[in-house]
Short mmCIF file of the C-alpha atoms (twelve columns), coordinates in Angstrom:
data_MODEL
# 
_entry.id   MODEL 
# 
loop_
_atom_site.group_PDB 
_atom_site.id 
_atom_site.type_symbol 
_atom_site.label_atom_id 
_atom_site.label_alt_id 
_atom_site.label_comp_id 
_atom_site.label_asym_id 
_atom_site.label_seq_id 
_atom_site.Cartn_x 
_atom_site.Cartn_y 
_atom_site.Cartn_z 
_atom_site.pdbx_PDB_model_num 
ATOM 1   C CA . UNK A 1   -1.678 81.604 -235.224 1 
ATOM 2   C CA . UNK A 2   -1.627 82.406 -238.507 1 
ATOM 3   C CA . UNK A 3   -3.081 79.723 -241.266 1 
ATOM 4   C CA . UNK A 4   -2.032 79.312 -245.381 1 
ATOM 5   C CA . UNK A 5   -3.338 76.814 -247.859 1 
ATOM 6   C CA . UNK A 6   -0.176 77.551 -249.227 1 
ATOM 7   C CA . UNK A 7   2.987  76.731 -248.836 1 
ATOM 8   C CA . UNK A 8   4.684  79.377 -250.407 1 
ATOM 9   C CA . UNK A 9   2.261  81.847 -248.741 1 
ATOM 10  C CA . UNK A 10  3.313  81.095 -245.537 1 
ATOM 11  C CA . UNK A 11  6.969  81.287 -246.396 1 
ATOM 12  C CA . UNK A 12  6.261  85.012 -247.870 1 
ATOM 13  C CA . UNK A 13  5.000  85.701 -244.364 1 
ATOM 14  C CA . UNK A 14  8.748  85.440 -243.240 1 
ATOM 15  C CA . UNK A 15  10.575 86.850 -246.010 1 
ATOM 16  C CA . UNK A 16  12.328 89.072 -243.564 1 
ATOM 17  C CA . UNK A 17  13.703 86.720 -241.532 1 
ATOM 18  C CA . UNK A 18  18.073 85.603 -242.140 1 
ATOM 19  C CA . UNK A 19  17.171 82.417 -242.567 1 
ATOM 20  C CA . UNK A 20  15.142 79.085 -243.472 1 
ATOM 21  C CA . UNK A 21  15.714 75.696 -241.628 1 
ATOM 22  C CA . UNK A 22  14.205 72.742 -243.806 1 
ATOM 23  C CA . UNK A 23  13.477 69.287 -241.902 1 
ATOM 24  C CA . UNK A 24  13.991 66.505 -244.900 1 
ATOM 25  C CA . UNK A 25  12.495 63.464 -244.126 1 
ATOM 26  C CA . UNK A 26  8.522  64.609 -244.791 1 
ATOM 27  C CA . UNK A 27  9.013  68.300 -245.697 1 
ATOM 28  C CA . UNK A 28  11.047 68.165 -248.920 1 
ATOM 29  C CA . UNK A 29  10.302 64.462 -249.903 1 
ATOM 30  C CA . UNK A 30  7.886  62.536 -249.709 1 
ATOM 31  C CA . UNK A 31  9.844  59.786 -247.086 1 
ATOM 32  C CA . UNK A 32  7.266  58.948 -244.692 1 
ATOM 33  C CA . UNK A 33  5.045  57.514 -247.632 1 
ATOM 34  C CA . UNK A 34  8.109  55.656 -248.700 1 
ATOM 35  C CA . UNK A 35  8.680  54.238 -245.314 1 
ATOM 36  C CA . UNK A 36  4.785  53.263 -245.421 1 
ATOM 37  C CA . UNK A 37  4.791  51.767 -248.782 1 
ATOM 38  C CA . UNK A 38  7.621  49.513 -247.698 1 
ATOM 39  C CA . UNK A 39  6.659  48.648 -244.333 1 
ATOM 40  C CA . UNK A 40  3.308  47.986 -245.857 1 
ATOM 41  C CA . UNK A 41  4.975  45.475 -248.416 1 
ATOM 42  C CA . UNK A 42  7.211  43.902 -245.983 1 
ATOM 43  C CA . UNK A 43  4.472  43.242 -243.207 1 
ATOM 44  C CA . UNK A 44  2.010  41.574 -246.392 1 
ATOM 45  C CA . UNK A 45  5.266  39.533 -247.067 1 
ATOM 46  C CA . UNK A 46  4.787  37.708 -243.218 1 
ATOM 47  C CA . UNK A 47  0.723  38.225 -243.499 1 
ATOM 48  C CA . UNK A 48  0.428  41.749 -241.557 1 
ATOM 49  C CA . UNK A 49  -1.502 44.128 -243.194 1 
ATOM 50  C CA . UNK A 50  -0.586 47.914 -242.394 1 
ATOM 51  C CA . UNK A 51  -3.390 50.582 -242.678 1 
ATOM 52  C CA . UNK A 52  -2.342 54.169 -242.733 1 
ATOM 53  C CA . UNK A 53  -4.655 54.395 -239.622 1 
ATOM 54  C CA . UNK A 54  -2.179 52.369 -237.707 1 
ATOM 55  C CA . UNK A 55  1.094  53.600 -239.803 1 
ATOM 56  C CA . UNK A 56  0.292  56.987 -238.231 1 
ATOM 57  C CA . UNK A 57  0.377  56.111 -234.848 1 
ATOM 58  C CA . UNK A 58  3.397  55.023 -235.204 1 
ATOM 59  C CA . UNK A 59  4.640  58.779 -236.279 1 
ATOM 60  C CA . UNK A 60  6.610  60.270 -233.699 1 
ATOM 61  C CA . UNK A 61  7.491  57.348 -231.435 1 
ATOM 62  C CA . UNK A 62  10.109 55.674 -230.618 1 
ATOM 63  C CA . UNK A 63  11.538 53.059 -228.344 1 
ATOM 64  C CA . UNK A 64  9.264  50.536 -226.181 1 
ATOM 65  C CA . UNK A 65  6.116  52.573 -227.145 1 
ATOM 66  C CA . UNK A 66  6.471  51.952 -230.880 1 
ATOM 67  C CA . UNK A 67  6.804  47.969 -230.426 1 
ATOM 68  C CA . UNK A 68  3.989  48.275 -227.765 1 
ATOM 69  C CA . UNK A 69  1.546  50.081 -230.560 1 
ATOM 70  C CA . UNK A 70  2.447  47.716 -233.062 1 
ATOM 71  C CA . UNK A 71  1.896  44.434 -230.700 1 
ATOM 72  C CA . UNK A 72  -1.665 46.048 -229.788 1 
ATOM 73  C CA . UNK A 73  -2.660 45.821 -233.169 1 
ATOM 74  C CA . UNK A 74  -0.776 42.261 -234.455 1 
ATOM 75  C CA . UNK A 75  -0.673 40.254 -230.813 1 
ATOM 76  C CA . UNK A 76  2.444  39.611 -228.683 1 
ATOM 77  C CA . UNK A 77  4.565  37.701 -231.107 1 
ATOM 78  C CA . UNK A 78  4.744  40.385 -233.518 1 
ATOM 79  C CA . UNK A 79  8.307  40.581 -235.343 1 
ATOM 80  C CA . UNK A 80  8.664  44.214 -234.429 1 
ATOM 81  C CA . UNK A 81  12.624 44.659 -235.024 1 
ATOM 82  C CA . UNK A 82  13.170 41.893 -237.720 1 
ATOM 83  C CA . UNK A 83  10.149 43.662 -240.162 1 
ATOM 84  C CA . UNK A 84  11.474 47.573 -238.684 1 
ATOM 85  C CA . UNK A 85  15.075 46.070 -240.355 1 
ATOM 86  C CA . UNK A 86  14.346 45.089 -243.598 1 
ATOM 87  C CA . UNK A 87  12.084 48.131 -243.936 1 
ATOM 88  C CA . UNK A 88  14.931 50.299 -243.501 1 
ATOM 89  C CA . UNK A 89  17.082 47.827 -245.782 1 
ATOM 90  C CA . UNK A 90  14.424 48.148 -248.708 1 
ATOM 91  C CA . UNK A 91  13.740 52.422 -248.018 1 
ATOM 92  C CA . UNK A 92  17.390 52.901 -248.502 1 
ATOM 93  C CA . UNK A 93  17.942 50.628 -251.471 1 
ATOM 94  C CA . UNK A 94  15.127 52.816 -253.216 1 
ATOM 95  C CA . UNK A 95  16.517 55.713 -252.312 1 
ATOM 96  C CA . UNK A 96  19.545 55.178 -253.068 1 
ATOM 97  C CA . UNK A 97  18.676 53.838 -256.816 1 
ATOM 98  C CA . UNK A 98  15.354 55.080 -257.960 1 
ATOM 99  C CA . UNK A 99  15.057 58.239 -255.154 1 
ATOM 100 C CA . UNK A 100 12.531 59.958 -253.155 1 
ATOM 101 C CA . UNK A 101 9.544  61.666 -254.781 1 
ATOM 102 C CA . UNK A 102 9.611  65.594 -254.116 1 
ATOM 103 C CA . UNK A 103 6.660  67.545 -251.935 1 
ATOM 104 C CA . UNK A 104 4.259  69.801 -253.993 1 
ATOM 105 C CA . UNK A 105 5.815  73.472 -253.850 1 
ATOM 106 C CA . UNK A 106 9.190  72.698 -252.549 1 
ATOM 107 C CA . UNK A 107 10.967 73.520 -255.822 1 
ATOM 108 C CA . UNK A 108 9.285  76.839 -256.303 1 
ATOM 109 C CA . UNK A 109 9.555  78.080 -252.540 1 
ATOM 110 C CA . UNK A 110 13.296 76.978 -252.847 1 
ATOM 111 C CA . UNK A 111 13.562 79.261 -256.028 1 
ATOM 112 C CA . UNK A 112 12.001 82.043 -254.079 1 
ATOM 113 C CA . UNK A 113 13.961 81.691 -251.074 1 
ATOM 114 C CA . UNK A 114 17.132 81.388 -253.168 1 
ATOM 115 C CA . UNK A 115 15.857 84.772 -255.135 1 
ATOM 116 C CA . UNK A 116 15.354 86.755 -252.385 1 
ATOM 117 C CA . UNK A 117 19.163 86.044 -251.481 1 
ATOM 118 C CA . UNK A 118 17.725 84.312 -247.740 1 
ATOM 119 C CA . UNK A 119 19.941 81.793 -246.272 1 
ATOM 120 C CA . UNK A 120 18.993 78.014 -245.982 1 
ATOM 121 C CA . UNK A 121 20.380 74.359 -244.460 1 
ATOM 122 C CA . UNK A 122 18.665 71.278 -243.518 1 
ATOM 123 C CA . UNK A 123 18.263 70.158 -239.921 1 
ATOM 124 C CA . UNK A 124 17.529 66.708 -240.181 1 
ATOM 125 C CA . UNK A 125 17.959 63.798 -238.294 1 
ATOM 126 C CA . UNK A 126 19.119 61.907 -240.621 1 
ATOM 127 C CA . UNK A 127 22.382 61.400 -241.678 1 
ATOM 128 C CA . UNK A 128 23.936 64.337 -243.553 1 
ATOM 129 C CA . UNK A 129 25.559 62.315 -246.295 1 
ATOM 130 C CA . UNK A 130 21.670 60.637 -246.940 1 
ATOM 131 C CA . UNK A 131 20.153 64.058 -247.179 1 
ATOM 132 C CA . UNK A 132 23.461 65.230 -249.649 1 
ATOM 133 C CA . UNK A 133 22.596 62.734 -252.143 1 
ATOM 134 C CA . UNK A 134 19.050 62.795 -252.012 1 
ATOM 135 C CA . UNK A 135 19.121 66.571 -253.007 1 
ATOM 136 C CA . UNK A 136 21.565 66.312 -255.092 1 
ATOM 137 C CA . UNK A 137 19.381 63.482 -256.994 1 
ATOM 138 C CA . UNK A 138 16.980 65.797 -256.876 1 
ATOM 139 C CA . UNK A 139 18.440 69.024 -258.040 1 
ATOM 140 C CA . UNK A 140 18.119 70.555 -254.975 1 
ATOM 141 C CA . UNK A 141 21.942 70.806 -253.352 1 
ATOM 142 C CA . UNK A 142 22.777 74.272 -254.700 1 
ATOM 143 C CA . UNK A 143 19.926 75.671 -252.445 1 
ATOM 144 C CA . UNK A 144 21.222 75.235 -249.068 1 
ATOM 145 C CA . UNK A 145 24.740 76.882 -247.572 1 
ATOM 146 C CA . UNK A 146 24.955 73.833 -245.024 1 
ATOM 147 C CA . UNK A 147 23.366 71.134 -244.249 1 
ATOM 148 C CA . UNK A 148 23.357 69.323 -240.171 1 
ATOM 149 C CA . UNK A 149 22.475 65.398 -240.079 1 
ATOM 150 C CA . UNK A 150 21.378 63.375 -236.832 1 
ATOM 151 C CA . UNK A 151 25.036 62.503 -236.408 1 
ATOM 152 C CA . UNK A 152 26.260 65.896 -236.024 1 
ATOM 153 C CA . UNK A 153 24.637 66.019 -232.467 1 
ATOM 154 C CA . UNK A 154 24.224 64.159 -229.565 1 
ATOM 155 C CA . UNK A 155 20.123 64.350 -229.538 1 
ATOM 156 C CA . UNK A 156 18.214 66.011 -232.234 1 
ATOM 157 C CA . UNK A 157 14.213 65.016 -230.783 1 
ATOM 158 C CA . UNK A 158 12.447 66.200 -229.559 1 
ATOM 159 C CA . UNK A 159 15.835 68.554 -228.012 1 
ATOM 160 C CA . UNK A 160 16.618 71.659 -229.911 1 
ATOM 161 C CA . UNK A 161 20.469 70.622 -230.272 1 
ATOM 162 C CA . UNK A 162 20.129 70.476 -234.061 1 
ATOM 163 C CA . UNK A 163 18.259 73.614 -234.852 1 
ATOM 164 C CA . UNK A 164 20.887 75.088 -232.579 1 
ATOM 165 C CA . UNK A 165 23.789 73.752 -234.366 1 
ATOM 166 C CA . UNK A 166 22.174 74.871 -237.723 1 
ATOM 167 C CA . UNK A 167 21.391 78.580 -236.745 1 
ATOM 168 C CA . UNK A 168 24.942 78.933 -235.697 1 
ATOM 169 C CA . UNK A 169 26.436 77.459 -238.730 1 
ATOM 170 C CA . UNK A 170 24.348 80.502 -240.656 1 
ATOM 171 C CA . UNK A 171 25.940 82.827 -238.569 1 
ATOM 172 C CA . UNK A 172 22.107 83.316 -237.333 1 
ATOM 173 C CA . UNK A 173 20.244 83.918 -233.825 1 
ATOM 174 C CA . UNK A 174 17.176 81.300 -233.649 1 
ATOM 175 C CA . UNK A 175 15.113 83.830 -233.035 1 
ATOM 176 C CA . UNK A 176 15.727 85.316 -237.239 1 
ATOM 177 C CA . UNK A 177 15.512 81.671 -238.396 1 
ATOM 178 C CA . UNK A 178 12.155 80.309 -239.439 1 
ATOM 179 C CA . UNK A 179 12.005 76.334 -239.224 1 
ATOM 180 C CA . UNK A 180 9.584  73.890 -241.910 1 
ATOM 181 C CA . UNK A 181 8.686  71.017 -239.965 1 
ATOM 182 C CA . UNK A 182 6.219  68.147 -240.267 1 
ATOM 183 C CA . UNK A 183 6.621  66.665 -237.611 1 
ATOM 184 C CA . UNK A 184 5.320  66.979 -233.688 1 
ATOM 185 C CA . UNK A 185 8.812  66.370 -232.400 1 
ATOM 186 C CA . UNK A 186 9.995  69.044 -235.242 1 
ATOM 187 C CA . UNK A 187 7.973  71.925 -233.969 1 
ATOM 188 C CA . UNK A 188 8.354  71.194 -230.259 1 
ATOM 189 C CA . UNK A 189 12.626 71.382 -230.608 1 
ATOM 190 C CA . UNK A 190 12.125 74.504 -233.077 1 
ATOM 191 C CA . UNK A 191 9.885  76.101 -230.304 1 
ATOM 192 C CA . UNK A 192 12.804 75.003 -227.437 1 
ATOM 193 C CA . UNK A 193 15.797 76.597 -229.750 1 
ATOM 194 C CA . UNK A 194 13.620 80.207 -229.999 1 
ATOM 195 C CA . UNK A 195 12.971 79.885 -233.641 1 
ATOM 196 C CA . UNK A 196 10.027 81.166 -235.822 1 
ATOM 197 C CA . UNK A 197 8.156  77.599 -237.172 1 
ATOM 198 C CA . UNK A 198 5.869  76.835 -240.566 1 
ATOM 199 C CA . UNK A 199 3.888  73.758 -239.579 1 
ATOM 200 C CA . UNK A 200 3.480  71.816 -242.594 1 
ATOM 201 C CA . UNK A 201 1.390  68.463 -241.695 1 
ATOM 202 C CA . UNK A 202 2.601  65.483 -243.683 1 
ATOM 203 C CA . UNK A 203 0.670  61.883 -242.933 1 
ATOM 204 C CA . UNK A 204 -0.120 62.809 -239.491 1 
ATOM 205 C CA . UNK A 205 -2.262 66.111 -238.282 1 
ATOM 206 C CA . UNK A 206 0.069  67.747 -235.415 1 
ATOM 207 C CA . UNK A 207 -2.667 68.039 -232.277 1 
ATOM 208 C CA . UNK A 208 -4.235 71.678 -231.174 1 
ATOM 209 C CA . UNK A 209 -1.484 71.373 -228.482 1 
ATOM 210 C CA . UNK A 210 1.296  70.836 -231.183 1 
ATOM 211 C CA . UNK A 211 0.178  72.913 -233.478 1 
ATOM 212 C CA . UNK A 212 -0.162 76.149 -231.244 1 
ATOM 213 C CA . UNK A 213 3.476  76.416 -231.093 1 
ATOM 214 C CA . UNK A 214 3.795  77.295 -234.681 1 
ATOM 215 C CA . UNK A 215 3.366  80.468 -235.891 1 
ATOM 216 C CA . UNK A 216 1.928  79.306 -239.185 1 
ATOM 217 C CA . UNK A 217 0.116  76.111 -239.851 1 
ATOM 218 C CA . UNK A 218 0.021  75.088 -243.654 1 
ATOM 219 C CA . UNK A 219 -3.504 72.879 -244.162 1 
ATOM 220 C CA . UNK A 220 -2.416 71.772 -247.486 1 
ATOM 221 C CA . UNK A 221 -2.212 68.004 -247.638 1 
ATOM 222 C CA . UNK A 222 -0.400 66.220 -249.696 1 
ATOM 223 C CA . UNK A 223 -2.479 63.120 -250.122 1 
# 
């Protein structure tokens, strides 16, 4: 596997590829800091303190396991879905009126990309009217030909449904697309759909395991 401090490197690695799939949440902004910050503040609010340690367990899991992590750390009456809902309340509020900060890079490798005439959508699991206004808030709209939320398919993680759905809304194969994910779920549904993948690590370090299924792994961080 090949390995780039930079995250425009790696993308010039696959310039001759049809076609770039962008995950949202922690590849073009900064959302999983967000979501930390928040859940951070909302915790202190009911005397929980979150550590970025603990926050980063967390990344990647859902259902039973998630409240079980968090009731490890803060004992058995832990307020696990009322604190999880007014996180989300507060994350949206802020991104709806101040918006979410960009990653390093992602303007100029979306320039590039956009120069060289390559096609590109988000495959995100959130919703697709979220990730319209967030780019468009951020100037970042005119970049991509189409854009596929989490409601556009029945599963999008760790299944491959999404990237799927995306390719064939370029016209594409998966196997000419090249995927930017984050995320461990990310890169294991871009390796089931048969698409190229640029690891790019946000909070969380993907494991050896994880990370082998990429094709490029970006050690930048963005701390």
């Amino acid at each position: 596997m090949a390995a780039e401090k930079s995250l425009l490197r790696a993308v010039e690695k696959f310039i001759g590829y049809k076609a770039f799939l962008f995950d949202m949440d922690g590849l073009i902004f900064d959302s999983e800091r967000l979501f930390m910050e928040q859940h951070a503040v909302v915790m202190k609010e009911r005397g929980y303190t979150l550590t970025r340690e603990i926050y980063c367990e967390t990344l990647g899991v859902g259902g039973q396991k998630l409240v079980s992590i968090m009731q490890s750390h803060y004992g058995a009456d832990y307020p696990f879905y009322e604190i999880s809902s007014e996180t989300v309340k507060r994350v949206q509020m802020v991104s709806e009126t101040v918006g979410i900060g960009v990653k390093p890079e992602i303007s100029e490798v979306l320039k590039y990309i956009n120069e060289k005439g390559i096609a590109c959508a988000v495959a995100s699991t959130t919703r697709s009217d979220m990730v319209r206004m967030n780019l468009d808030k951020a100037g970042f709209l005119s970049y991509f030909q189409d854009i596929i939320g989490g409601e556009m398919v029945e599963r999008s993680k760790p299944e491959p449904d999404i990237f799927l759905l995306a390719c064939d809304k370029l016209g594409q194969a998966p196997k000419d697309c090249v995927v930017l994910e984050d995320s461990e779920n990310g890169v294991r549904a871009a390796q089931k759909a048969g698409c190229k993948i640029i690891c790019v690590p946000d909070l969380k370090e993907p494991c050896k395991e994880v990370a082998d299924l990429a094709d490029c792994l970006v050690q930048r961080k963005y701390d």
